[in-house]
N, C-alpha and C positions, 0 to 999 in steps of 0.2 A: 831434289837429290834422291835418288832410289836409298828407299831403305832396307833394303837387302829380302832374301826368302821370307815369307810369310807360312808359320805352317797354321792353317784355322786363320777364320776372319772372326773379329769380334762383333758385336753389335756396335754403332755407334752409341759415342759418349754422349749424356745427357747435357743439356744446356745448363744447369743448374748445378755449379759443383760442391753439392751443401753435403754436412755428412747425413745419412741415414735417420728417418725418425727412429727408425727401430733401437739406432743406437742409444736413445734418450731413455728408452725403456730396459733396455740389457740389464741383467744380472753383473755386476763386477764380480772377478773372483780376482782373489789377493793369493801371489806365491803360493799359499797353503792349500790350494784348492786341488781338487783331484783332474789329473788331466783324463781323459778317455780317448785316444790316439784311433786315428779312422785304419791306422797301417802304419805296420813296423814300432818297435817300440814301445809294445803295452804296457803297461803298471798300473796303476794307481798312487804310487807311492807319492804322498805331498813333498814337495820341492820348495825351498824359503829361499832366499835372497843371499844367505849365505853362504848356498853350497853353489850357488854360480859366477858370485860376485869377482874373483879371478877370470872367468869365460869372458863376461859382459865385459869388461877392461881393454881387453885383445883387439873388442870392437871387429870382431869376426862377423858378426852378425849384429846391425845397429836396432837402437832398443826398438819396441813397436809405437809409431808414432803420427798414424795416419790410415786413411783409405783412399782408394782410389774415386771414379766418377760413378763406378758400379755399385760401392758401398762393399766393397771385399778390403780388408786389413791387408795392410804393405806390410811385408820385412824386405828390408835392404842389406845385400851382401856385396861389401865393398871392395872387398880381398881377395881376389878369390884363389890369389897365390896359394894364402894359407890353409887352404884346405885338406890339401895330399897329406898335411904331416900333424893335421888336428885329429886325435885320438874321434875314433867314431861315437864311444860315451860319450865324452862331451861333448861332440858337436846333439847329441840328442837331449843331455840331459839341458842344453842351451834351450833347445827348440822346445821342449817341454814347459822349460819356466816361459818363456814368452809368450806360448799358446797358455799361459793361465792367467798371464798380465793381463790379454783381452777379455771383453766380455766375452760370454760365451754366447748369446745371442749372435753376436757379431761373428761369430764361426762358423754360421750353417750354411753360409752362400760361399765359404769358401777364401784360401788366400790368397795374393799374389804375392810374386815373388820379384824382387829385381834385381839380377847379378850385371855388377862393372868387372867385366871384363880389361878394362881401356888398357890399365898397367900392367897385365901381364905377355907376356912375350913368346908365349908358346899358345898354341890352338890344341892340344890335349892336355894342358893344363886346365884348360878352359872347363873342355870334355868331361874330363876328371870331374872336376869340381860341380859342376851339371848332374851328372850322375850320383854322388855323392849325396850331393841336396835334397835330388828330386828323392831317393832312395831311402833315404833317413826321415825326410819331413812327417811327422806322424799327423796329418790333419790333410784335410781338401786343399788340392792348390785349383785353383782355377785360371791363372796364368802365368804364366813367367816372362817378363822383359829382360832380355840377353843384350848389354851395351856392349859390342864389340869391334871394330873397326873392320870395314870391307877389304882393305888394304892385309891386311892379316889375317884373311881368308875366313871370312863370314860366313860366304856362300857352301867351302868345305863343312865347315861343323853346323850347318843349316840341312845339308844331305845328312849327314851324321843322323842327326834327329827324327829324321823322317825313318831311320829302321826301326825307331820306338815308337810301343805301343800305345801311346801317350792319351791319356785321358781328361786333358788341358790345353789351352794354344799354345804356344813357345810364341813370341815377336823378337825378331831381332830389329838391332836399332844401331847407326853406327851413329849416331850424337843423340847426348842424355836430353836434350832440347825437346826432342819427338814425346819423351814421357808424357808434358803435359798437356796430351790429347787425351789422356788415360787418368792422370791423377796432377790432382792441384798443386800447384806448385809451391805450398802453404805447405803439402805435406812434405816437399822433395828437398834435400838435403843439397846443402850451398853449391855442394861437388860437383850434383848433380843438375846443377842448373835451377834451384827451388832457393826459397828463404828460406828454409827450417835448417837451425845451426844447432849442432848436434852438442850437448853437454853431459859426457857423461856422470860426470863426479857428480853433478847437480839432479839428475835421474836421478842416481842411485840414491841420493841422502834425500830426494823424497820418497823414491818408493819402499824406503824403511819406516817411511812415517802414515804410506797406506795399507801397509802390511800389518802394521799394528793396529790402524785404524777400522782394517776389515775382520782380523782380530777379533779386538774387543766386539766389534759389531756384532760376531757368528755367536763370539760369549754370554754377551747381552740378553741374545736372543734365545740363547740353551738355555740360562738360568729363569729369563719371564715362559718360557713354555715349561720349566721343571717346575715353577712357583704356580704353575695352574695346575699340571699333575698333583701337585699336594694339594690343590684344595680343592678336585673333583673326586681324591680317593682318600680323604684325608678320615678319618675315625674318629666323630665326634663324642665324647659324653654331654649330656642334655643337662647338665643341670646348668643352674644363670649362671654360678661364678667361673663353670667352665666355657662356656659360651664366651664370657666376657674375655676371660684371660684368650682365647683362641683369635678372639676377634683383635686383641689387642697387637696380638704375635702378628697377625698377618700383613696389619696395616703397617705395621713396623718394618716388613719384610718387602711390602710396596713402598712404601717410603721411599726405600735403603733402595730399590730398583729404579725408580721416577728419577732419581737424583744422579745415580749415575748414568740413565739414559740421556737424561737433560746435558749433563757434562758430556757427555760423548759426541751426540747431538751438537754440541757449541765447538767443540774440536773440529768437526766435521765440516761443518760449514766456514769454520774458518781457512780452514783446508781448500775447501771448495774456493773460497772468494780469490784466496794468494795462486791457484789453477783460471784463473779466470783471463789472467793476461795475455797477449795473444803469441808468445813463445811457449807457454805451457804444456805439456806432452797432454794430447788429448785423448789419450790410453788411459791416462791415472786419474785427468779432470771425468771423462764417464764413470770410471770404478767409484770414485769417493761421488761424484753425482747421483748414482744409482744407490748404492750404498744411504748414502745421506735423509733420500726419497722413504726408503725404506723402513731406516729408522724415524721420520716424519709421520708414516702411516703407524708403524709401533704405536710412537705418542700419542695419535689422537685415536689408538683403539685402547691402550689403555687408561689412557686420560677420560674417554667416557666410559668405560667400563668402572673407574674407580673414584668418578665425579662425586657419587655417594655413597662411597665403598663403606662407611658407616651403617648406614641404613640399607642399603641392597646385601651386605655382608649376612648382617646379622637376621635379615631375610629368609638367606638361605638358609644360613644355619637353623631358624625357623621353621621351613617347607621340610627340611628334612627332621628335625624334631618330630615333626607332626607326622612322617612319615613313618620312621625307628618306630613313635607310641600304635600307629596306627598298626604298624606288623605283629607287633606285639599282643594289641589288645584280639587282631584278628585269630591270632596262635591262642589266645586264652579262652576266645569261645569256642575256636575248634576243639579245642583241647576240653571242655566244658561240654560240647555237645556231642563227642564220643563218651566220655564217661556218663552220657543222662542217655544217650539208646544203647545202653549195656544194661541199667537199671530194669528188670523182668516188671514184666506189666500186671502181673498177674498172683498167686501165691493160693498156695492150702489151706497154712493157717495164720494166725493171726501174726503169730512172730515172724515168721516171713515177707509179709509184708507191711507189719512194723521198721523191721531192718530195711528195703525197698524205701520206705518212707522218708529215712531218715537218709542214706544218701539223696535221695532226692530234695530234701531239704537242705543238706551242702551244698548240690549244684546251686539252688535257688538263693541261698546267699549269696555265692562265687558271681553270680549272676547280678546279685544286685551290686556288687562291689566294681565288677567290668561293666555293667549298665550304666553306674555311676560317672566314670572315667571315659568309659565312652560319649554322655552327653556332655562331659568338660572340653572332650578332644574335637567335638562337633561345633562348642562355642569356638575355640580354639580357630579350629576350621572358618569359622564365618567369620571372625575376627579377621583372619590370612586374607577370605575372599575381599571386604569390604575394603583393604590397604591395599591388596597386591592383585597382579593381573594373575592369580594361581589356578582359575577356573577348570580347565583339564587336569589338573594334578589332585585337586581338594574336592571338588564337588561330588567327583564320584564316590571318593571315600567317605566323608559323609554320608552321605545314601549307604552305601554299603553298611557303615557300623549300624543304621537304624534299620536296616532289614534282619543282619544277622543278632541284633537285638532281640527284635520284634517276634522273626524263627525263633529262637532258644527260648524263648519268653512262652511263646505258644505250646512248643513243644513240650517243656517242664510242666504248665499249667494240663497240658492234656493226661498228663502222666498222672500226674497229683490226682485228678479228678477221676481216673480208674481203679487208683488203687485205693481211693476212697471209697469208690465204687463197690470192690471188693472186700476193704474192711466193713462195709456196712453189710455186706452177703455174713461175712464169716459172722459179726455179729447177730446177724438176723437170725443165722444158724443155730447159735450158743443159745437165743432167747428161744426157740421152738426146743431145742433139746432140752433146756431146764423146764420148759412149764410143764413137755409131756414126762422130765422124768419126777416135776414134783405133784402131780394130776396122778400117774401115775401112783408112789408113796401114799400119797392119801385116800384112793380105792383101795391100796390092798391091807390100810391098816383099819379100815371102816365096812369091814363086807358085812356084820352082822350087827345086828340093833340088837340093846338088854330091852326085853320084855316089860320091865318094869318102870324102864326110863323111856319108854318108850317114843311119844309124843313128843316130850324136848328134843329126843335126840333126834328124831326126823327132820325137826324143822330145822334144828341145829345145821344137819347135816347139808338139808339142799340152799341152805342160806352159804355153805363152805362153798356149797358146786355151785350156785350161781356167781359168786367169786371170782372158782376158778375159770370162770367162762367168759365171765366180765373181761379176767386177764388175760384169755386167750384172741379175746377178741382186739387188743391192743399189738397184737402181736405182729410185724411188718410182711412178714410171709405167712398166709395162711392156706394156701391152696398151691398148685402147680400154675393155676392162672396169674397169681400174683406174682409170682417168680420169674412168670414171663414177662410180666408187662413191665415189671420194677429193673430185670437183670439181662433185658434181651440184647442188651448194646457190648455186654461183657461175656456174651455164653460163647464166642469164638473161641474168648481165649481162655477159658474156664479149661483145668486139667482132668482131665478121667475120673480125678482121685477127688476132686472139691465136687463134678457132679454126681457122684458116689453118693456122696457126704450130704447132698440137698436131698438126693430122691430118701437116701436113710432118714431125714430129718420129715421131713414129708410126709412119707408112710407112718413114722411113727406118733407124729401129732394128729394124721387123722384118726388112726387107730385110737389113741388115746380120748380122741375128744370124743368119737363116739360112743368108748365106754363110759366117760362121764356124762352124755347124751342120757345112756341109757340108763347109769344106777339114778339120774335124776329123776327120770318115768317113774321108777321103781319106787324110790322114795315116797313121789309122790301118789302113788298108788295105794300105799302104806297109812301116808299121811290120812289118805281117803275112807279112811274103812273103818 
């Protein structure tokens, strides 16, 4: 029997009228989900069950409950009478919830479409409603089967079609029989020559029960991704009993999620098993199957994430302990090893770099106090390594705290050792100034001998100056050569004012000593005669 104008030839139908693997994989989305319309009809706005469940009733459009041989989703339009006088919103906001019933996987190759014409009685009712459809559908169609009878001019509204610009086939068909070259007769409705018996009251009071179920699912899943945001940014105190208490919250909080996943989980699947019988809408058996899947992979990623959520917890909280102490102690040498290179290397006099001295002995406390905590946080450290796989996170720090130990340690110690340096100058200084000015005092109170006393007081005298020469000779600076040889490591940084102060000290003890040089000549010249 001719089946009337063909506009487009399809591919032939596969042999195998199984649904789609891809469908096993699809994302469900339940009423709530945002639709994305490829044309006409945009929004976003979520659509639930409730604001169509009047539409769905009418049976204007039968719920989605199948695919073709292609793997593109069937909606079937029974009526097509009623279409002229169905408000154009809701024929969209119809089409809308039912492109959310399916997966969305299951959307990207596109829908068909198939309008019974048979009981209508007019050929531009037909039209009408054709147009209507195709104009409003907000998704891909990829074909449309038109049941029409040839007797009531098929071949007219078959030309009709051909003035449109049509980006899909149209097949006309004058008996529903011809469908199941196209789509299984599993998915085709009684009317239409298929077993699938169409119940709506019976959809509708499940799909309240997947609506809910996808639901809790999206909830589920908001609340375990918000339960990890709090404890990747969660703001720990370090001490145990806060540790503990934190540790204790969390596990409570996984508990309180594991148990209602589990429960949702056993909903779910019982969901699934009562979708299993072979009248089931196989729209709602993928959603809760997909769905179901899903939550299955949840379980057993947090099932091993929280296997030893005891021990791996308190871990963490651990790794980052030793983190928190580890920024801290690095802040305190930093902070330790500006305040020790502000410390002047150098000084005039002795107060100067007494004061010098004495912060630099703060730091070197400061130092032994963070040196101290820093070899605890290093046990600490190798304690982590020897339990935990922490090696990128720990080792380096480690290392780190004993260099910048090591640095500051060195640093302090070099300091010390200069302005020891220095205080030993400025004292060397102090002892060449007292001997020439007490060498000095005792020439200019001894210039002449009593004639009388003579003799004693000669010998007296050069037994004082051999003395004073004895003690000149202990003296740490006694030439320009010594000063070089003892202070050449510090004369860079020696001021103007301190080499002043050596060369004055210098001149004046040579000066001096050679007059004690020479009253001893003299004495003993005296002694002589």
């Amino acid at each position: 029997m001719d089946n009337g104008p063909v506009i487009g030839v399809p591919p032939p139908p596969p042999k195998a009228a199984s649904i789609p693997a891809a469908a096993a994989l699809s994302v469900a989305s339940s009423s709530t989900n945002n639709v994305n319309p490829s044309k006409g009809g945009g929004g976003s706005i979520p659509i639930s069950l409730k604001d169509v469940v009047h539409l769905i009733r009418t049976n204007v459009v039968t719920v989605p409950a199948g695919f073709t041989k292609f793997g593109h989703p069937v909606l079937f339009f029974p009526s097509v009478q009623l279409y002229p006088i169905i408000p154009e919103s809701d024929m969209l906001l119809l089409f809308r919830y039912y492109l959310s019933v399916v997966p969305r996987t299951e959307q990207a190759t596109g829908f068909s479409l198939v309008m019974d014409g048979r009981t209508s009685d007019s050929l531009g009712l037909v039209h009408t409603a054709f147009q209507k459809i195709v104009t409003l559908f907000p998704a891909r169609i990829r074909e449309v089967y038109l049941i029409y009878p040839l007797n009531k001019g098929a071949s007219e509204l078959a030309n009709e079609n051909r003035d449109f610009l049509l980006d899909f086939d149209v097949f006309h068909m004058e008996e529903p029989e011809k469908l199941t070259h196209y789509i299984d007769s599993k998915y085709l409705h009684t009317s239409l020559g298929g077993h699938l018996h169409s119940d709506t009251e019976n959809w509708l009071l499940l799909q309240e029960h997947v609506e809910s179920f996808s639901f809790n699912a999206r909830r589920i899943a908001r609340r375990l991704a918000q339960f990890v945001g709090v404890l990747n940014t969660e703001e720990v105190s370090y001490r145990n009993e806060t540790l503990r208490d934190v540790a204790t919250k969390n596990r409570s909080n996984y508990r309180r999620l594991r148990k209602e996943l589990e429960e949702l989980t056993d909903r779910g699947l019982l969901m699934l098993k009562s979708l299993q019988r072979p009248d089931a809408n196989v729209m709602q058996r993928l959603a809760v199957q997909v769905l179901c899947k899903q939550l299955d992979q949840a379980w057993t990623y947090f099932n091993r994430s929280w296997k030893m959520q005891d021990h791996i917890y308190v871990q963490y909280l651990e790794l980052n302990t030793f983190q928190h102490q580890f920024r801290e102690l690095a802040n305190a040498f930093a902070e330790n090893e500006r305040e020790s290179r502000s410390i002047p290397v150098s000084g005039n006099t002795n107060e100067e770099i007494n004061v010098a001295l004495d912060r630099l002995d703060s730091c070197v406390q400061t130092l032994a106090i963070d040196g101290s905590k820093a070899r605890d946080l290093v046990k600490v450290g190798q304690e982590l390594l020897a339990d935990h796989n922490f090696v990128d996170c720990i080792q380096p720090k480690c290392t780190e705290l004993k260099i910048m130990c090591q640095k500051l340690e060195i640093l302090l110690m070099e300091k010390r050792r200069i302005l020891h340096k220095f205080l030993d100058l400025m004292d060397s200084v102090d002892s060449m100034n007292k001997w020439s000015s007490a060498a000095g005092d005792h020439l200019d109170r001894k210039k002449s001998v009593d004639e009388t006393d003579r003799d004693d007081n000669i010998f007296s005298l050069i037994r004082q100056i051999d003395y004073l020469l004895s003690k000149s000779r202990d003296l740490k600076i006694r030439t320009r050569v010594d000063f070089e040889e003892l202070f050449d490591e510090i004369k860079d940084l020696m001021s103007a004012q301190t080499l002043f102060r050596v060369d004055d000290a210098l001149e004046q003890l040579d000066s001096v000593t050679h007059r004690v040089i020479t009253r001893r000549e003299e004495l003993r010249s005296q002694a002589t005669r």
